[in-house]
Every structure is written in C-alpha cells, then in structure tokens.
DRENDO-971034 format. One line per 4 residues: for each residue x negated, y, z of N, C-alpha, C, O, CB. Coordinates in pm, 1 decimal, padded with zeros to 6 digits. Glycine has a CB too. Layout:
BEGIN
X,Y,Z,X,Y,Z,X,Y,Z,X,Y,Z,X,Y,Z; ...;
This chain:
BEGIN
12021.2,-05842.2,11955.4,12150.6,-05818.8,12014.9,12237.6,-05943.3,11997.0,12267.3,-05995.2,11889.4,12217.8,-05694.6,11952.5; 12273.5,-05983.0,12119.0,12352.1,-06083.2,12068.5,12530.8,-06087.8,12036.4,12599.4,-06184.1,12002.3,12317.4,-06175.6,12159.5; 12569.2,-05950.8,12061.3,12719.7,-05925.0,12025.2,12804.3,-05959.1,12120.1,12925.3,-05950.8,12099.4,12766.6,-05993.0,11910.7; 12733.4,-06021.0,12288.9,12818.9,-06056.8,12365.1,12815.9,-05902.8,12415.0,12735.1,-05813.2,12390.4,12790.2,-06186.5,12457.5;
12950.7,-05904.6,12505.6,12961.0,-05747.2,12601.3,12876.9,-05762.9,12738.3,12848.3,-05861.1,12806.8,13146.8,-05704.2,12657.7; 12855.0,-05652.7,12747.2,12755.2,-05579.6,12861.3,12818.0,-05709.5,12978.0,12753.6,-05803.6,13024.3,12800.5,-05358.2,12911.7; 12918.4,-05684.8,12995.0,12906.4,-05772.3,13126.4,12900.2,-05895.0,13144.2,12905.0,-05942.3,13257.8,12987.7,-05759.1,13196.8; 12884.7,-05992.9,13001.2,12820.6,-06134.7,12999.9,12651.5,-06145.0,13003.0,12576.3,-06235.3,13039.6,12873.0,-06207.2,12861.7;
12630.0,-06024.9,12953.4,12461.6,-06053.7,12946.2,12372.9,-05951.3,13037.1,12253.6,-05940.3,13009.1,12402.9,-06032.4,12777.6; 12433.4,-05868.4,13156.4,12354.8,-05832.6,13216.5,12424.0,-05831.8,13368.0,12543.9,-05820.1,13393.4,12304.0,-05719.0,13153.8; 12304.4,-05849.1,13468.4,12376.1,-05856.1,13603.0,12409.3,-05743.7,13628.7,12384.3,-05647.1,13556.5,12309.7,-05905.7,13714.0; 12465.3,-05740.0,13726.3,12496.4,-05619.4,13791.6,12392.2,-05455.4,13836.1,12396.5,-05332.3,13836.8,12539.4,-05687.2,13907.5;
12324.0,-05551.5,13861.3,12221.7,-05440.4,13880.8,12159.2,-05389.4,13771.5,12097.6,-05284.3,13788.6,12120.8,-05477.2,13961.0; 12160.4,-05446.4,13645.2,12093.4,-05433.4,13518.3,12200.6,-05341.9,13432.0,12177.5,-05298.7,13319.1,12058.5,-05588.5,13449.0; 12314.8,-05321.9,13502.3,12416.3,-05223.3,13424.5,12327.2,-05067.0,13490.2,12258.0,-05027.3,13584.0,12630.9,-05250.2,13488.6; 12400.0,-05016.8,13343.0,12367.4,-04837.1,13355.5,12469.1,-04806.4,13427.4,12565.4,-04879.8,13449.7,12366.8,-04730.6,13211.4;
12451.6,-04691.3,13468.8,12645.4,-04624.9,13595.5,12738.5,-04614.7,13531.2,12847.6,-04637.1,13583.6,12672.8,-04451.1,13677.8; 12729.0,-04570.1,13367.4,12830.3,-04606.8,13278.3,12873.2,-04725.1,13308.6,12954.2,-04733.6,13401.0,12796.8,-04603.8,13150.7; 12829.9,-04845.7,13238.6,12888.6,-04951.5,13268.2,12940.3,-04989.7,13369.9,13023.2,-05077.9,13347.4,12837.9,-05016.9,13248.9; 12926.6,-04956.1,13503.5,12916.5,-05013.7,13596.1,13026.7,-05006.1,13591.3,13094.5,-05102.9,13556.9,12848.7,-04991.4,13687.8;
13102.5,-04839.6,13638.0,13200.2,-04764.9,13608.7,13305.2,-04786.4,13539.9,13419.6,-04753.6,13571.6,13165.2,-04689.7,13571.3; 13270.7,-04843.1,13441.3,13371.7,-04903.8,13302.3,13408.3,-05049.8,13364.7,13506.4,-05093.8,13304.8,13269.0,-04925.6,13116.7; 13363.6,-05136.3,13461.6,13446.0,-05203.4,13477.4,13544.7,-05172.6,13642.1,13565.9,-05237.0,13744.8,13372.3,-05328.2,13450.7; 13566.9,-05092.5,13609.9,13734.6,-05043.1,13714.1,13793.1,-05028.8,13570.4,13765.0,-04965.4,13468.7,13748.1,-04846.8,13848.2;
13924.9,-05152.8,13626.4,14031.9,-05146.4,13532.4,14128.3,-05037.6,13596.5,14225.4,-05002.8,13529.3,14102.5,-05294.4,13508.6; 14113.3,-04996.2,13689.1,14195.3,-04851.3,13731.2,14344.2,-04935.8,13769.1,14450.0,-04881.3,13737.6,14214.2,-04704.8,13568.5; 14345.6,-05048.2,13826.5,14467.2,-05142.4,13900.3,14498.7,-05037.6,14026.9,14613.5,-04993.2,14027.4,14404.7,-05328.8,13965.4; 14412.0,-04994.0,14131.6,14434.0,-04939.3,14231.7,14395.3,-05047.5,14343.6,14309.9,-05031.8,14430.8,14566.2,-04886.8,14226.6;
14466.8,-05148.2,14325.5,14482.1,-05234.2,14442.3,14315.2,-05241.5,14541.1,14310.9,-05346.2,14605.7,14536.5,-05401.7,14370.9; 14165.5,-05137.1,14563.8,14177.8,-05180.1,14630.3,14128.0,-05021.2,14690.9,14019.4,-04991.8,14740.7,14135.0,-05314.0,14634.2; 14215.5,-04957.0,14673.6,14279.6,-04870.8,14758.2,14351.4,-04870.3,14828.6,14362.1,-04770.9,14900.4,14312.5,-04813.0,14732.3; 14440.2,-04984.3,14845.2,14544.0,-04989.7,14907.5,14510.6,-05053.4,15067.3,14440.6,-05152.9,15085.9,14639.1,-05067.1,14817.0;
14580.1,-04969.0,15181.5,14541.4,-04996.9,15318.8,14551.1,-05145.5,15322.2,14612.5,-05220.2,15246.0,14632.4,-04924.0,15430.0; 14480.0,-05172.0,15423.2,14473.7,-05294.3,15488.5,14410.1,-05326.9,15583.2,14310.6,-05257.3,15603.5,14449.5,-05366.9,15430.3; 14435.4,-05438.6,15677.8,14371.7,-05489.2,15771.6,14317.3,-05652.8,15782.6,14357.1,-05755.0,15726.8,14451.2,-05455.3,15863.5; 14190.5,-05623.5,15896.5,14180.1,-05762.5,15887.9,14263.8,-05884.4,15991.1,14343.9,-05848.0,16077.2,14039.2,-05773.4,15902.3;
14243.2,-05976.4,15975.8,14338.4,-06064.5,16100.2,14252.0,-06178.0,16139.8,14264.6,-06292.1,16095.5,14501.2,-06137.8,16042.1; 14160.5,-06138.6,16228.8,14072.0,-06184.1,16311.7,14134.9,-06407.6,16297.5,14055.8,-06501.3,16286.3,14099.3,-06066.2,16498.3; 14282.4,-06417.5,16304.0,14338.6,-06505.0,16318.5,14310.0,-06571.7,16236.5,14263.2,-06681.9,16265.0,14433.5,-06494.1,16334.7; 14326.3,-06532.6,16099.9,14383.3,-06654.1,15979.6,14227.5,-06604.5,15909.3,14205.1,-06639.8,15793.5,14584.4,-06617.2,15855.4;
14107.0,-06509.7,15995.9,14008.2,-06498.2,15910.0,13991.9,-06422.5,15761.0,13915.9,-06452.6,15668.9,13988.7,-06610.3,15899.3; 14070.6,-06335.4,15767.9,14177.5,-06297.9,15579.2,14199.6,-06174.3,15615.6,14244.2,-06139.3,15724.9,14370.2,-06390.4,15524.4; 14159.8,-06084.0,15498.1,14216.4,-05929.7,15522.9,14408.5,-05932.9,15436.5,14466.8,-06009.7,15359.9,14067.3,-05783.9,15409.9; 14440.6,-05813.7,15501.6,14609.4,-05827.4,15460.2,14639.7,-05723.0,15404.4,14630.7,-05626.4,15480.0,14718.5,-05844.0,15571.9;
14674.7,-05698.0,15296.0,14684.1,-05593.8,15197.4,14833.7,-05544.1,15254.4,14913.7,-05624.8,15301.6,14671.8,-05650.6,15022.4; 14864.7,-05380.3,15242.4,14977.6,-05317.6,15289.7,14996.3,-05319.3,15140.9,14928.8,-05371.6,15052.3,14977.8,-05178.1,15389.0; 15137.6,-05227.5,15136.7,15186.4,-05154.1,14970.2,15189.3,-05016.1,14993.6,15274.9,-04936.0,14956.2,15356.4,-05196.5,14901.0; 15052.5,-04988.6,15081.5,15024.2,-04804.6,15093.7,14917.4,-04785.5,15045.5,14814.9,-04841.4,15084.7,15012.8,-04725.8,15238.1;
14924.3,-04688.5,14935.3,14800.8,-04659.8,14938.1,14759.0,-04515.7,14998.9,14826.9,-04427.2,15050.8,14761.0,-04678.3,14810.2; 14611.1,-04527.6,14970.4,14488.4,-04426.0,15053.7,14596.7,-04302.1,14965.6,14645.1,-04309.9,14852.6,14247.8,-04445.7,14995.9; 14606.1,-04210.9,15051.4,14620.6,-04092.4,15014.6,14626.2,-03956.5,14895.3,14694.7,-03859.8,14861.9,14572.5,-04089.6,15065.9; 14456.3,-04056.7,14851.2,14393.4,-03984.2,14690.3,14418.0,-04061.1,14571.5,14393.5,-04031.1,14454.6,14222.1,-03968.0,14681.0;
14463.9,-04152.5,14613.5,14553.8,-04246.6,14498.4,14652.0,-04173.8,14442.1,14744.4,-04129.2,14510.1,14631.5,-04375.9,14555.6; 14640.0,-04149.5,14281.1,14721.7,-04091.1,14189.6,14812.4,-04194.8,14187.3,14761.5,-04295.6,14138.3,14663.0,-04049.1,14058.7; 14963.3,-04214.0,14232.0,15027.8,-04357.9,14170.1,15140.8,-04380.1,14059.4,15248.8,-04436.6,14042.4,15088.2,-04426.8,14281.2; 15031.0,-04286.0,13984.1,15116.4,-04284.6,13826.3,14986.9,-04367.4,13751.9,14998.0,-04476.5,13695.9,15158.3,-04082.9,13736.8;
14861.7,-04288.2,13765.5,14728.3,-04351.1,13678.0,14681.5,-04450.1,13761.9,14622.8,-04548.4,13716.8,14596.6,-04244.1,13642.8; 14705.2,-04431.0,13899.9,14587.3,-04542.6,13990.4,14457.9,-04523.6,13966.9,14372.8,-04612.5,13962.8,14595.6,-04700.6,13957.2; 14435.7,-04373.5,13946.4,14304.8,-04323.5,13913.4,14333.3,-04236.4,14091.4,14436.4,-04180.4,14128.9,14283.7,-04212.0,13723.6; 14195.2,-04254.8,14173.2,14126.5,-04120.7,14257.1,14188.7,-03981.0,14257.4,14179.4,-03964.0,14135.8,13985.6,-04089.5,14200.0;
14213.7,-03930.9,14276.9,14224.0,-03790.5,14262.3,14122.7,-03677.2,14310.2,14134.1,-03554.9,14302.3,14333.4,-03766.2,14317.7; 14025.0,-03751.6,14359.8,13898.3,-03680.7,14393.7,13824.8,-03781.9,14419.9,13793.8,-03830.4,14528.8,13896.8,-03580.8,14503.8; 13791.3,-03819.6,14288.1,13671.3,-04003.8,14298.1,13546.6,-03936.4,14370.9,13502.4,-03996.7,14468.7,13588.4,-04101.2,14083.5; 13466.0,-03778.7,14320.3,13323.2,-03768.0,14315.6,13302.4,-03744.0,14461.1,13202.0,-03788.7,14516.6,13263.2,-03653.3,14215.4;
13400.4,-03669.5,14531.3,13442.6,-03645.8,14641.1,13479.3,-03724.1,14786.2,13464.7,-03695.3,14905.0,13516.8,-03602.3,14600.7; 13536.5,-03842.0,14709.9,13628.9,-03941.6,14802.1,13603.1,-03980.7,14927.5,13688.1,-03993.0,15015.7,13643.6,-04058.3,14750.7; 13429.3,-04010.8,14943.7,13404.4,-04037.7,15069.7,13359.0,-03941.5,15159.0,13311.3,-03968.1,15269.4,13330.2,-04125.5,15071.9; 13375.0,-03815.7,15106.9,13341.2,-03695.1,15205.3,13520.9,-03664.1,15288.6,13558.0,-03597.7,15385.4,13265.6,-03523.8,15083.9;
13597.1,-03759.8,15179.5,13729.6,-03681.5,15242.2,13796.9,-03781.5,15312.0,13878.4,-03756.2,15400.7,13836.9,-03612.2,15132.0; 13753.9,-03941.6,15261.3,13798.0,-04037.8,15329.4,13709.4,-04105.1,15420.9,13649.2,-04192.3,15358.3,13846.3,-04114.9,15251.6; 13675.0,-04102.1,15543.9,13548.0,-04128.2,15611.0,13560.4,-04313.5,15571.3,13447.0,-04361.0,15579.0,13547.7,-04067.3,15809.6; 13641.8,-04397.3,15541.8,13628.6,-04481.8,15586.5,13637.3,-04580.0,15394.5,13614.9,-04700.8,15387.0,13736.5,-04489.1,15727.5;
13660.3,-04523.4,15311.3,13635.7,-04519.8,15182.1,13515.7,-04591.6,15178.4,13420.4,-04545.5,15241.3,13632.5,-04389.1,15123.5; 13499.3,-04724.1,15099.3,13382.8,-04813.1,15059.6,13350.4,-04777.5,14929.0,13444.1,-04813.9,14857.9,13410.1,-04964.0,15066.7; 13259.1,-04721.5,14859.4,13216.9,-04753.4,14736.7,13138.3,-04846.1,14715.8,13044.1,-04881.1,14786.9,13173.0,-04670.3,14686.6; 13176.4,-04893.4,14609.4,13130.1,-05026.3,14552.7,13047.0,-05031.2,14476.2,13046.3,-04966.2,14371.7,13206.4,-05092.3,14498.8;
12934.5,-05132.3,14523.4,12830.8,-05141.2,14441.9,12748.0,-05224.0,14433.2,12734.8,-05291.7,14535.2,12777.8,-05067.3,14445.9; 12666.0,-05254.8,14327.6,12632.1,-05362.8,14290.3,12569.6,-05504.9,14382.9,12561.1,-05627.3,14373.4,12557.5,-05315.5,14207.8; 12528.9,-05372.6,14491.2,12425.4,-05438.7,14627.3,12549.9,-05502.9,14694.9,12538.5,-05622.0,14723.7,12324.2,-05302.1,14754.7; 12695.7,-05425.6,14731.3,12759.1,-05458.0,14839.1,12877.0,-05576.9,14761.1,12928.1,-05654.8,14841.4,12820.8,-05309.3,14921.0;
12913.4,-05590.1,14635.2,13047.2,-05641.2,14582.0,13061.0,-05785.0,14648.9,13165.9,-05847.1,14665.5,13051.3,-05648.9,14407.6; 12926.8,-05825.9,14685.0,12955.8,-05955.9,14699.5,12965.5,-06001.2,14813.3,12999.4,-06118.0,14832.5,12884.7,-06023.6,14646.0; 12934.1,-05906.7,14922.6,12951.2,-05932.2,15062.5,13088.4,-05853.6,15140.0,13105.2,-05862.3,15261.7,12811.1,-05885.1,15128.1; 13192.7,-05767.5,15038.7,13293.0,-05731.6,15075.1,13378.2,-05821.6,15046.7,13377.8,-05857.4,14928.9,13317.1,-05627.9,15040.6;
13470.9,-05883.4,15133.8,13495.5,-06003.6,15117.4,13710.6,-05950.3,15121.0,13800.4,-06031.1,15144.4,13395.8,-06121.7,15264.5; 13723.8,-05849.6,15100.4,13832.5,-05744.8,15073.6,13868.6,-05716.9,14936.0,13989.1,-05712.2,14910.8,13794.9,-05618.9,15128.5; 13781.7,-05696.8,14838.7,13760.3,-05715.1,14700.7,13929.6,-05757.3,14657.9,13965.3,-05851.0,14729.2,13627.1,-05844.1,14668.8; 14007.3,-05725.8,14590.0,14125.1,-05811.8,14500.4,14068.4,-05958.8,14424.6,13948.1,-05949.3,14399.8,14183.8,-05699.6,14361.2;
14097.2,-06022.8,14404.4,14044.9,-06099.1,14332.7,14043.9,-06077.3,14216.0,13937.8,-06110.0,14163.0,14076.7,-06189.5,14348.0; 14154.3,-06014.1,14117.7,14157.9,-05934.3,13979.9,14039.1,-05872.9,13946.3,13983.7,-05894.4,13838.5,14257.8,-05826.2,13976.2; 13974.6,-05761.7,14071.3,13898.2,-05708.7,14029.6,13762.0,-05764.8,13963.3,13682.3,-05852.1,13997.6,13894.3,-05644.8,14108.7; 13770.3,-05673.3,13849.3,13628.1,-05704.9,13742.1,13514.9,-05684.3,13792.3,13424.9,-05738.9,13728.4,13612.2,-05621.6,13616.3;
13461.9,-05591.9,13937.0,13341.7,-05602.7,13978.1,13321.7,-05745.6,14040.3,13213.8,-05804.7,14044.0,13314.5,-05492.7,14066.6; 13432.1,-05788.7,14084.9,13455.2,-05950.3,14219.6,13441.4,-06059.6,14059.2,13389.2,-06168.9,14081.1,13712.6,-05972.2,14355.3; 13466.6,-06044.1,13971.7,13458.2,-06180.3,13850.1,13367.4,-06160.7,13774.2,13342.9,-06243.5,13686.5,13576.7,-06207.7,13749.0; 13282.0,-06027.9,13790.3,13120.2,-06015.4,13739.8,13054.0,-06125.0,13784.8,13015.3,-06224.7,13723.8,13035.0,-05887.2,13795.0;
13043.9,-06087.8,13922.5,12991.8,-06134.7,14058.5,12954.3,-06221.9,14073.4,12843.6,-06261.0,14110.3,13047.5,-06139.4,14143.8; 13101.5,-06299.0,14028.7,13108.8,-06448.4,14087.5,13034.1,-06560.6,13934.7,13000.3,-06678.9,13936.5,13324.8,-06491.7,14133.6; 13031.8,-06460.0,13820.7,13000.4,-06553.0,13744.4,13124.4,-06564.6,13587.0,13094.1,-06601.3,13473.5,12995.7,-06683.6,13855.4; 13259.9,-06519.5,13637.3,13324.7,-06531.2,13582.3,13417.1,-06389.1,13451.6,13443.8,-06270.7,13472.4,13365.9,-06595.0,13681.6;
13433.5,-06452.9,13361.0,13523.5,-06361.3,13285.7,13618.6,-06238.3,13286.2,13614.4,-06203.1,13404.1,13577.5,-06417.7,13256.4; 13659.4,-06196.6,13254.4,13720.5,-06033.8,13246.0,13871.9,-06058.7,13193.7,13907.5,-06071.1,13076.5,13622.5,-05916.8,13117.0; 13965.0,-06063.5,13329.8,14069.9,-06071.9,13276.0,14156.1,-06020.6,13100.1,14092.7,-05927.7,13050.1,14107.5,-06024.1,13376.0; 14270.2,-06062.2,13018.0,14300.1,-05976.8,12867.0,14381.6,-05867.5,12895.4,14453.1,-05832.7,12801.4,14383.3,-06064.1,12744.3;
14391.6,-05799.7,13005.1,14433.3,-05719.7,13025.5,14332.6,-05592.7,13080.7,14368.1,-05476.4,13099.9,14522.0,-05768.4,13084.9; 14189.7,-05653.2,13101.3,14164.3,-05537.2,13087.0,14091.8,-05453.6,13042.6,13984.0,-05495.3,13000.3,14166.1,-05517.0,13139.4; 14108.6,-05361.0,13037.0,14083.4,-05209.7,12921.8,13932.1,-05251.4,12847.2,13921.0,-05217.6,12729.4,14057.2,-05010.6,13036.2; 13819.2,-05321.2,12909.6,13717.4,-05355.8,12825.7,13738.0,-05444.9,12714.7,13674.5,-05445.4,12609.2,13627.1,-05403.2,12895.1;
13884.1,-05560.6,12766.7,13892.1,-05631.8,12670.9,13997.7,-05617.7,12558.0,14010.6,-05666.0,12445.5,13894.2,-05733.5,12721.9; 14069.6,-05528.6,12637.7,14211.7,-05514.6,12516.9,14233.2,-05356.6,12478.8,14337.0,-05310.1,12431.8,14389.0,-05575.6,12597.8; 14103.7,-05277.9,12511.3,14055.8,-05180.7,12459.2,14153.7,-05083.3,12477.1,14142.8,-04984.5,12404.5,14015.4,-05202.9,12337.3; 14254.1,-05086.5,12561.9,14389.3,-05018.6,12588.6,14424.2,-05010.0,12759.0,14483.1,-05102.5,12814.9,14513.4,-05113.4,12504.6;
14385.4,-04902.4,12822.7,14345.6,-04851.6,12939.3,14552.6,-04843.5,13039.9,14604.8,-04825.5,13149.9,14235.4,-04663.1,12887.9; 14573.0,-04861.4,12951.2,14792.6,-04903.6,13007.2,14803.5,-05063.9,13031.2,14888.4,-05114.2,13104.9,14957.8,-04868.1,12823.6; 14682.5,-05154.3,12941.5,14730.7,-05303.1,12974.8,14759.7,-05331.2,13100.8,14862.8,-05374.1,13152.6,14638.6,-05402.1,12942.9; 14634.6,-05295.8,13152.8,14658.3,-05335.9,13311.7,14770.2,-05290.0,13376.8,14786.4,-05354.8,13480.2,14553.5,-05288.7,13399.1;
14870.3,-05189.9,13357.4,15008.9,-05164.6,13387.4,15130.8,-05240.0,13370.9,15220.7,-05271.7,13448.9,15032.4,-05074.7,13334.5; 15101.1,-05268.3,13199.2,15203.0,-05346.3,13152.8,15214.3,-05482.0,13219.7,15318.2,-05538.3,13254.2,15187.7,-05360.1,13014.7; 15083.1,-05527.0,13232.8,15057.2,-05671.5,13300.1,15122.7,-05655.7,13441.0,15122.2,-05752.7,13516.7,14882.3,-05715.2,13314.9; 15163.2,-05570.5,13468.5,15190.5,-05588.7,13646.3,15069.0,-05660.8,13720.9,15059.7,-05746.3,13809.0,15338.4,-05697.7,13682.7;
14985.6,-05589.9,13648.2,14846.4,-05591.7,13762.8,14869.7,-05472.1,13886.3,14901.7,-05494.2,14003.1,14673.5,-05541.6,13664.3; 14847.9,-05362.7,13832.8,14859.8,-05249.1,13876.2,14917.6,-05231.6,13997.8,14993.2,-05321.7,14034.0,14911.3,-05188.0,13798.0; 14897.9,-05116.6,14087.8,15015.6,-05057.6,14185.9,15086.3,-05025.6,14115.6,15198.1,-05070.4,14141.2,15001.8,-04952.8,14277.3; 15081.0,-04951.3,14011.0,15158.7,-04842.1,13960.5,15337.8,-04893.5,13980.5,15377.1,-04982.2,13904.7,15103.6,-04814.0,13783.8;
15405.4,-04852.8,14050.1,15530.7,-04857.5,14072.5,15549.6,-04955.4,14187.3,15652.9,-05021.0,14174.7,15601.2,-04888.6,13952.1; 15481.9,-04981.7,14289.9,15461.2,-05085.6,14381.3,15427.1,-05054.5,14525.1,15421.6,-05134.5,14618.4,15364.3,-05162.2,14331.2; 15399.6,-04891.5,14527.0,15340.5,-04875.2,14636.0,15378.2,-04722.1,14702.6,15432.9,-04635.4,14634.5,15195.7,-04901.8,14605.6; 15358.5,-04711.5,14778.4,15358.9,-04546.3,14852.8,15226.2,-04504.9,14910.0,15135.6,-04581.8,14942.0,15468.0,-04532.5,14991.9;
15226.1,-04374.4,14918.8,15129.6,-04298.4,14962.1,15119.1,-04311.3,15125.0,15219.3,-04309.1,15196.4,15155.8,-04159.2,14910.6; 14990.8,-04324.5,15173.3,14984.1,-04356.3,15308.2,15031.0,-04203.1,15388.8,15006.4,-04181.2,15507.4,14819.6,-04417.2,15343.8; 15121.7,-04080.2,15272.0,15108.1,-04001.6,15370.8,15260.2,-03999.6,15373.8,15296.4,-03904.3,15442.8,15018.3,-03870.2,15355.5; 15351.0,-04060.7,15330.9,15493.2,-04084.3,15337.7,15500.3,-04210.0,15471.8,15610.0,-04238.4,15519.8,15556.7,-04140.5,15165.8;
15392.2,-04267.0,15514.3,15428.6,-04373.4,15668.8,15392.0,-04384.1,15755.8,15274.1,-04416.1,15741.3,15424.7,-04479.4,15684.6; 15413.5,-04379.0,15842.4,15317.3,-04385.1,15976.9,15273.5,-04445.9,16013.2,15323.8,-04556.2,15991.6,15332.7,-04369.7,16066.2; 15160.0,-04449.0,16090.1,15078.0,-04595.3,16165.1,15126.0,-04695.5,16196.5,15098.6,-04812.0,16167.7,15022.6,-04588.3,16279.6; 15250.0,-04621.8,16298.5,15330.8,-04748.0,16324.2,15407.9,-04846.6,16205.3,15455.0,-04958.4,16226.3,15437.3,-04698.9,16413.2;
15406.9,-04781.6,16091.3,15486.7,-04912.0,15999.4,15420.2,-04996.9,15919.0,15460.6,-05075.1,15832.9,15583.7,-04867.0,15900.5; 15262.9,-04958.9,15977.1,15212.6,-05029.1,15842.0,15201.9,-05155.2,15888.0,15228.3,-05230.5,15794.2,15071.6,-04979.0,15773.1; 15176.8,-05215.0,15984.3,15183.9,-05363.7,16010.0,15319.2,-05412.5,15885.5,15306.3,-05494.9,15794.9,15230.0,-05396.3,16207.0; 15443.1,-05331.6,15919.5,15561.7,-05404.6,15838.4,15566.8,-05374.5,15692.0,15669.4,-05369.1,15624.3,15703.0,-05363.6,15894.5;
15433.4,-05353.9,15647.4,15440.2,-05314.4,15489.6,15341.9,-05424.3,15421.3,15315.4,-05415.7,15301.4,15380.5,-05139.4,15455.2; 15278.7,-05548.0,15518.5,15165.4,-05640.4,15449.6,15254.6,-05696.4,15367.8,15367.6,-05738.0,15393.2,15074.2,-05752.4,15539.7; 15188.5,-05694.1,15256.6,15253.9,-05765.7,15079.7,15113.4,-05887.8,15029.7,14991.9,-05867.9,15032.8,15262.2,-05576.4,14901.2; 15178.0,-05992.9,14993.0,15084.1,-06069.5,14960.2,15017.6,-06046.4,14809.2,14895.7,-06059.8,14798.1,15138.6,-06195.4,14981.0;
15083.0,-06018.3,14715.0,15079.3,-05983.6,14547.1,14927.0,-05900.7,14590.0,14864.8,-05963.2,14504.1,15249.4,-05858.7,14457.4; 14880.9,-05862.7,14616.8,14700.9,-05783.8,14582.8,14629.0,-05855.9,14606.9,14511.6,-05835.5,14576.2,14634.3,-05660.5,14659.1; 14681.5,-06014.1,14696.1,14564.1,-06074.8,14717.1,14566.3,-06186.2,14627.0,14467.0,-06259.0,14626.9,14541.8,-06110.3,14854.8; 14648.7,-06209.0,14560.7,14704.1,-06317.9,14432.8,14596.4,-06293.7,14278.9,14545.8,-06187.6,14242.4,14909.4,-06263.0,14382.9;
14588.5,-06396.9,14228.0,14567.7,-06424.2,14102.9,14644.1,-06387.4,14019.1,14736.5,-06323.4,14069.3,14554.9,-06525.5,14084.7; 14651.2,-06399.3,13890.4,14756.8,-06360.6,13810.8,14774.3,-06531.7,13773.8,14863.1,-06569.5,13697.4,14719.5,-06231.5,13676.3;
C-alpha cells in the first residue's frame, strides 16, 4: 500500500462505484442548464438548475432515478468523462481525467462535505430552479463563474 488516495493510484476505470461516486464533491454546477454556441465552439452555463437539484445540498433529489425522469440527464462515467467536453472544470471526475489533483476543498480532501460551499464552489445560493423560468429567459441567465477555475 502505498498511502497515496484512491484517486492518485488508480484510473478511472480501476475505481469500485464507491469510489467513483465519492468523487462528486456535490458543487451542483453540472446540473446546471446550458447550451452550446456552435459560434465561439464553448458550451454556456445558465444559473438554472435541472429541476431535481436540491439547492440547499446540491445533492439530486432522485439521483437512482434521474434519467428515467430527466430524458436528457448525462451520467457520468468513466468511459464518457473525457469526451464530454461540458464537464465544469472544478469537477473531480474532469481533474482525475486529465491527470491532475483534487481541489482542498474537496470533501475527499478536507474530509468535510460543506467545504465545497464555504469555498463558493458550489451553486448553493447562486442559482434557481429551472421550474421558476421559462424557456424564453434562459438565454438571459448565461453566467460565466461554472465555467471558471477557482
């Protein structure tokens, strides 16, 4: 054993579903609607999220469920992380991926499942439910902050 964590010493595919699982820092962001723009080549993050977004935890509200209720819901996985090119960049499946480290905020590393809140990673206080707007407003809701670095 060499004392490093699961996600320095095994690929992706070599994680159990536990692990896999354990790295959603539970940010939300990539629940949150969006589109692509054929133009600038770049998907554009709204500040709505999907519907089943809890936006107190930024936990699912029907994870096991989700894609029976959201037809258009991607789950993520080990085969697809690297060819969804929508990914947050925060996210810990997208910095597995690429090779790189696990932000200190989150919950694998600072063992405290609120960091990622405190950090203003999170939606949590940032966003609305896609069932408070209508189609028509979401063009005027693209926010750049989900597609940012910290």
């Amino acid at each position: 054993m060499t004392g490093e964590p699961f996600w320095k010493t095994k690929r992706l595919g070599q994680m159990t579903a536990a692990e896999w699982e354990s790295l959603c820092d539970g940010c939300g962001r990539c629940c949150l609607l969006k589109f692509y723009d054929p133009d600038e080549n770049r998907y554009l993050f709204t500040d709505v999220a999907c519907r089943l977004l809890d936006l107190d935890s930024c936990r699912c509200s029907s994870y096991a469920t989700r894609q029976s209720i959201v037809k258009d819901c991607v789950k993520l996985t080990p085969r697809n992380i690297r060819r969804l090119r929508w990914v947050p960049p925060t996210c810990a499946y997208r910095l597995v991926a690429e090779g790189r480290d696990l932000y200190w905020w989150h919950p694998l590393v600072s063992g405290d499942p609120e960091t990622v809140h405190a950090a203003g990673i999170s939606v949590r206080g940032r966003v609305v439910s896609e069932e408070e707007v209508t189609e028509a407003e979401l063009e005027q809701r693209v926010v750049a902050w989900p597609s940012e670095r910290p």
